[in-house]
N, C-alpha and C positions, 0 to 999 in steps of 0.2 A: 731290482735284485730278485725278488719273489719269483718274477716271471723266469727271467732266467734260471733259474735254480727248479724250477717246476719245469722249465723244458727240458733242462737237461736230464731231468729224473725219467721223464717220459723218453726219451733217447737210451735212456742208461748209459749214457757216456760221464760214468762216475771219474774218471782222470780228469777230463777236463772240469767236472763241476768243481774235484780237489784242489785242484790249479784256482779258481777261480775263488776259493772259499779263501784260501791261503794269503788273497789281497786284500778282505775285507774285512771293517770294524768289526771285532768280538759282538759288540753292542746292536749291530746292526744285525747280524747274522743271529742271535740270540730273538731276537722279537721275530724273526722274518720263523725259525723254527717252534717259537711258541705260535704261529701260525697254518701249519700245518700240521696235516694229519699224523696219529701216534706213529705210522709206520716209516713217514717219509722222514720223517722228524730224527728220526732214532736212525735212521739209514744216514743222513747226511750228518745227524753227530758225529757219527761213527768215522765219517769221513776227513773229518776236520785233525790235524797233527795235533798230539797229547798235551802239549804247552796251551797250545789255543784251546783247547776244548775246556782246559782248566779255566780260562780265562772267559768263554760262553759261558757257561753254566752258571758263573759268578752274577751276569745280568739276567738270567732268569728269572721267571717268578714259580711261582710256588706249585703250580699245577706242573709248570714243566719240567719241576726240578723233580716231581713223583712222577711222569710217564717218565724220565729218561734212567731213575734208581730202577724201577721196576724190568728193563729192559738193559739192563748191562751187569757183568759179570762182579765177583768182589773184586778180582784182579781193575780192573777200569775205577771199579770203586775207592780203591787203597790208591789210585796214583792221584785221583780227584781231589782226593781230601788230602794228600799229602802237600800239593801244588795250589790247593787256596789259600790265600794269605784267607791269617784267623781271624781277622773280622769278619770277613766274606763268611770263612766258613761256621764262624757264632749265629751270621743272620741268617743263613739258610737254617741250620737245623734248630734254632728255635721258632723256626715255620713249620718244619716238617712234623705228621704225628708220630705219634713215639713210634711205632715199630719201624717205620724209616730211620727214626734216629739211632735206633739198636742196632740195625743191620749196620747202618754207617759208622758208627761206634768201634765195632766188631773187626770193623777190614782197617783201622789204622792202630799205628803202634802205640805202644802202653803209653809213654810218655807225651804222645800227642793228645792222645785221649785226655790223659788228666787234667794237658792244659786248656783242653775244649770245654770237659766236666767244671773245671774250676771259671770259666768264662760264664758257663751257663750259667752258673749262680749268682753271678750277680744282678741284683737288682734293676729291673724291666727300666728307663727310662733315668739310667745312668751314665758316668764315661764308662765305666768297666764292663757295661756292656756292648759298647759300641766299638770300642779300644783295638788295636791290632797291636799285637807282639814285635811287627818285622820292620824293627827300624834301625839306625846307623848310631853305633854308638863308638867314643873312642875314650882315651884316657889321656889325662892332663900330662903326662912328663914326655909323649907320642910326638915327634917333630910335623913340620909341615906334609914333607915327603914320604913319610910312614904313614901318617894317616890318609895323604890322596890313596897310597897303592892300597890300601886296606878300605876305602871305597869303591875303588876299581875293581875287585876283587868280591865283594859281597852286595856291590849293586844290584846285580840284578833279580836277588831275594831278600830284597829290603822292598818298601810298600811307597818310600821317597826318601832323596837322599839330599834333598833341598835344604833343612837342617838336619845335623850332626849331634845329637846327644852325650856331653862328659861325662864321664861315672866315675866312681872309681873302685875299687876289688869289692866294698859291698853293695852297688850297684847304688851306691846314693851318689844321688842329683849335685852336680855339679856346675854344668854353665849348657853352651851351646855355641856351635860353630858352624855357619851358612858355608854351603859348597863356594858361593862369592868371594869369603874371607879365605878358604884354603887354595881356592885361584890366586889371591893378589898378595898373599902372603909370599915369601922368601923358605925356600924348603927348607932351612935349616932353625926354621921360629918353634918356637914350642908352640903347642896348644892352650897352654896355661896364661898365655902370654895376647893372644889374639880372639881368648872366647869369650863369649857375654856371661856373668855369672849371676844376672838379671834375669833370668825365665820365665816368662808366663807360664803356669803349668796350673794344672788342677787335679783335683784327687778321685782315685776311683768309684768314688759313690754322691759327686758332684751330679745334681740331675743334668741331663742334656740340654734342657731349653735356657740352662747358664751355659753348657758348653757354647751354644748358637751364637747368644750374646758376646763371649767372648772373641768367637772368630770375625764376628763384626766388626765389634768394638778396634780391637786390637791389631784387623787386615793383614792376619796370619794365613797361614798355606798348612801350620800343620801342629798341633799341641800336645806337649809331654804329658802324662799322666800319672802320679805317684799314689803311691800306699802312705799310710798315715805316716809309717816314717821317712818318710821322703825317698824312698828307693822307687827308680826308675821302672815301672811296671811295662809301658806300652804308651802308643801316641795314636791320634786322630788327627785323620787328615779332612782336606777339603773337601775331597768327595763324599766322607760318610756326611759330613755336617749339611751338605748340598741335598743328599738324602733325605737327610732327616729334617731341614724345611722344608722338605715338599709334602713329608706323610703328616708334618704340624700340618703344615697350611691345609691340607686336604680333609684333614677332621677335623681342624676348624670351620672350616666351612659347610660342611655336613651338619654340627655340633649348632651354628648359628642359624641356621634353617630351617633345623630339627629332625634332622636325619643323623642317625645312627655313624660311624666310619663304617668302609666299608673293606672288607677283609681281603678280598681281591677285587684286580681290578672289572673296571663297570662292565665291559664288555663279556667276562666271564662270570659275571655273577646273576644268579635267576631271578627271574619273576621277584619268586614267593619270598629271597631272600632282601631285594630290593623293594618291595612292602613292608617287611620286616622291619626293617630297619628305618622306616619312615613313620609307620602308622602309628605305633605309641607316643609320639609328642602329638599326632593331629588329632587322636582322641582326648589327649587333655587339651589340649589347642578348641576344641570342637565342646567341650565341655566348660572351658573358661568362656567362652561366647555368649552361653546362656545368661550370663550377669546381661549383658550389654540387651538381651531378645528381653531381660525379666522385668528391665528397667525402661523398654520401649514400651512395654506391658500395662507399666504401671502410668505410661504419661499416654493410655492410648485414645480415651476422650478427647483430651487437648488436641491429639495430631488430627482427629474427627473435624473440631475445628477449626483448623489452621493448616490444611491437608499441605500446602508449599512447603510448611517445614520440614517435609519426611524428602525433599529431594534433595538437602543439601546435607544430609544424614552419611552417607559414603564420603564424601570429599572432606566432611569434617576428621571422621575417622584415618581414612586413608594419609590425610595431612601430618598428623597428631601419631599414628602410626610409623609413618616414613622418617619423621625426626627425630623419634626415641630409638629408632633401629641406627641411622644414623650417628646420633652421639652413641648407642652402645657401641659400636665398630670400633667407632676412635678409642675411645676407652679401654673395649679390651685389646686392642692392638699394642696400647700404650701400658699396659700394665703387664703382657704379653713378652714385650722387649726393653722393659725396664726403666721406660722413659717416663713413667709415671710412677710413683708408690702410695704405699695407702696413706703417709703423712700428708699428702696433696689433698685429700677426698674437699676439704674445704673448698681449699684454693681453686679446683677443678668443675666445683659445684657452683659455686658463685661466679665465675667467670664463665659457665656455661649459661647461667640465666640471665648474663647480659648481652649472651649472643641469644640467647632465646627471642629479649625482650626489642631488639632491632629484628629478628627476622620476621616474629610473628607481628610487627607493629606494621612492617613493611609487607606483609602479605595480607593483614587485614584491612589497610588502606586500599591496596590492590582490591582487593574482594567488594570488598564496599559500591564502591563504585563500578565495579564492574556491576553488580545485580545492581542499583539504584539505577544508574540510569542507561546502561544498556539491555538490562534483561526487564523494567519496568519494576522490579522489586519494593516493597514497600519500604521507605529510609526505617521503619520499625524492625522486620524483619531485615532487613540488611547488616543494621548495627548487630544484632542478637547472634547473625552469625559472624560475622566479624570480630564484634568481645571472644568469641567460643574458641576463634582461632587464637588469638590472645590467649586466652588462660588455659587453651588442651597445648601449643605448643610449649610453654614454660613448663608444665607437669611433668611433659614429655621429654625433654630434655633436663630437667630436675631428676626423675626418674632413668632417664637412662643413663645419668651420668652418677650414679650413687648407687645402685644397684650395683653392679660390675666390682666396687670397693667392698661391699657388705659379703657378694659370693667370696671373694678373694678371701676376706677376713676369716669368713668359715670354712676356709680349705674349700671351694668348691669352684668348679670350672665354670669363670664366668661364662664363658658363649654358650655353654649346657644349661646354666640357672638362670640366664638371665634371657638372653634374643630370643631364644623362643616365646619368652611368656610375656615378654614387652609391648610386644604390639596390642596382644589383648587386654591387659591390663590400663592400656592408655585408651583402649574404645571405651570402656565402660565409663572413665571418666567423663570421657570426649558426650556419650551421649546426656549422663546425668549432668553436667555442666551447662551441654547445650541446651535442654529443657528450663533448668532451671531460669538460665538469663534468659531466655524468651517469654517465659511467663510472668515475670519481672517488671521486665522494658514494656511489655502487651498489660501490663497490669491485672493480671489474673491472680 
């Protein structure tokens, strides 16, 4: 597509590029234009029909959506905002900085405004921030046939019309009718009579990593949203939820590495911004280390003599390291999506140290014999690191699987309090452990 669209710019055969814009995915055309230069970019907006262009803009990200504010008039501006359904338009402008958001403000009407200002407010990692206004609603005493033509007529400024929302004159929550049920219904049925008055629904200030669980759990397509008193405010669909695991999963995964989220995406973010956002965990990372250097320190005669034991030094850690990262994963994945809660921490803990005591029993038979008599190892030393794997994996998994319960408990983001500081915290044992049974078994 790029290529094309880059020929035809260099031809200036703008009709045909229009032609050619006019077949293609909003979504696909939207990345292909955050790919290009400010001038092209804004030239082949401009070419795209008003409907569609509402609808690029919406998959924009955030740089693009400031080269293309900056470059069009209020007139373009007031049709933009009028034509984004208002989730789309909540998530753009609590991106943008504020004097974008003024001038954007400024070009729609009073009443849009208010209910943008009233969107903003709400609380950052809620439904009511995430919520969209534009959905299908009807009323209970409505027959079959009333309510299809009153679908057919306000579809295509509704955000899905897959379920049907009951209210009644004060907009409180009554049932729900699948476009399915008003197909195989009889036109002359009431609505009253064929709706579920069984809702999953959740309330405005519900955090969204319950809304997630929800849409899982439950293998919906799209969830009502109410105010405390049960009045029908707005619903969330699949795609914002689909959104929103991917920007969880994405600073989880930062969070568990020990990197920062990152505010746009990688390819547009700098240098200095993506050291940023890395080096504060590796200086305490780099600074937890020094236990494991102060405690090699302290045993550094012994290593003098008994120089073999300083090479099985990495593989102990690195072992004892990889299984406490490992169990913290599980853990916080499972406490993440609700398949764990902190009543478990026992149950969770003590079944992890009998998966400990099979793996590390089976890895240190393994180990044994491999240095005994493949590597010539002394059966002294061999056992010494053997026990070490024994008793740093249990730690390891004792520790990683009871950490993750403790952040939870104190309000704190396990993969932020915990995966970073696990692997170090398990070297230091790993080496003081390992010392110790060798000096032991060697009789020192």
């Amino acid at each position: 597509m790029i290529d094309t669209i880059l020929e035809l710019l260099v031809q200036k055969n703008y009709k045909k590029l229009k032609e050619f814009l006019s077949e293609e995915n909003p979504a696909d055309i939207a990345e292909i234009i955050s790919e290009l230069d400010e001038n092209d970019a804004i030239l082949v907006f401009r070419l795209l029909n008003k409907d569609m262009g509402a609808e690029v803009f919406a998959y924009m990200d955030k740089d693009t959506h400031i080269g293309i504010l900056e470059n069009i008039n209020e007139e373009e501006i007031t049709y933009l905002m009028n034509n984004l359904f208002m989730d789309d338009t909540v998530d753009i402008l609590s991106e943008l900085p504020a004097n974008y958001v003024t001038r954007v403000l400024q070009n729609v009407s009073e009443a849009r405004r208010k209910l943008i200002n009233h969107f903003l407010q709400y609380p950052d990692d809620t439904a009511g921030s995430i919520m969209t206004i534009e959905y299908m609603d009807l009323k209970k005493d409505m027959t079959v046939k009333e309510a299809i033509e009153r679908v057919k007529k306000y579809a295509v400024k509704k955000e899905t019309v897959n379920n049907c929302y009951v209210i009644d004159d004060k907009r409180m929550m009554l049932g729900e009718v699948t476009l399915k049920d008003l197909i195989l219904a009889a036109d002359d049925d009431l609505i009253s009579n064929i709706m579920n008055d069984d809702v999953i629904k959740a309330n405005t200030l519900t955090p969204t990593d319950e809304i997630s669980i929800m849409f899982t759990k439950y293998d919906i397509l799209s969830l009502p949203i109410v105010d405390t008193e049960n009045r029908l405010v707005g619903i969330i669909t699949v795609d914002d939820v689909m959104e929103l695991i991917e920007e969880e999963t994405s600073d989880e995964m930062g969070r568990m590495t020990g990197a920062s989220p990152l505010e746009n995406p990688y390819m547009k973010t700098g240098v200095f911004s993506l050291a940023k956002s890395r080096i504060i965990w590796l200086l305490v990372l780099m600074i937890g280390a020094t236990i494991s250097q102060l405690i090699i320190g302290k045993y550094e005669d012994f290593l003098t003599t008994y120089v073999v034991l300083a090479g099985f030094l990495p593989m102990l850690m690195d072992t004892s390291g990889n299984t406490g990262a490992q169990t913290t994963t599980m853990i916080v994945r499972g406490l993440g999506i609700n398949e764990i809660k902190f009543s478990d921490m026992p149950k969770v803990i003590f079944k992890e140290l009998r998966v400990s005591f099979i793996i590390g029993v089976t890895l240190a038979l393994a180990n044994f014999f491999k240095l005994w008599l493949l590597q010539g190892i002394s059966p002294v030393i061999s056992a010494a690191v053997s026990l070490t794997l024994i008793c740093t994996i249990s730690i390891a998994m004792a520790a990683g699987s009871s950490l993750p319960f403790i952040a939870k408990k104190f309000k704190l983001d396990p993969a932020v309090a915990v995966s970073p500081m696990i692997t170090t915290i398990v070297d230091a044992f790993a080496v003081l452990l390992y010392f110790s049974i060798a000096k032991a078994l060697l009789g020192i």
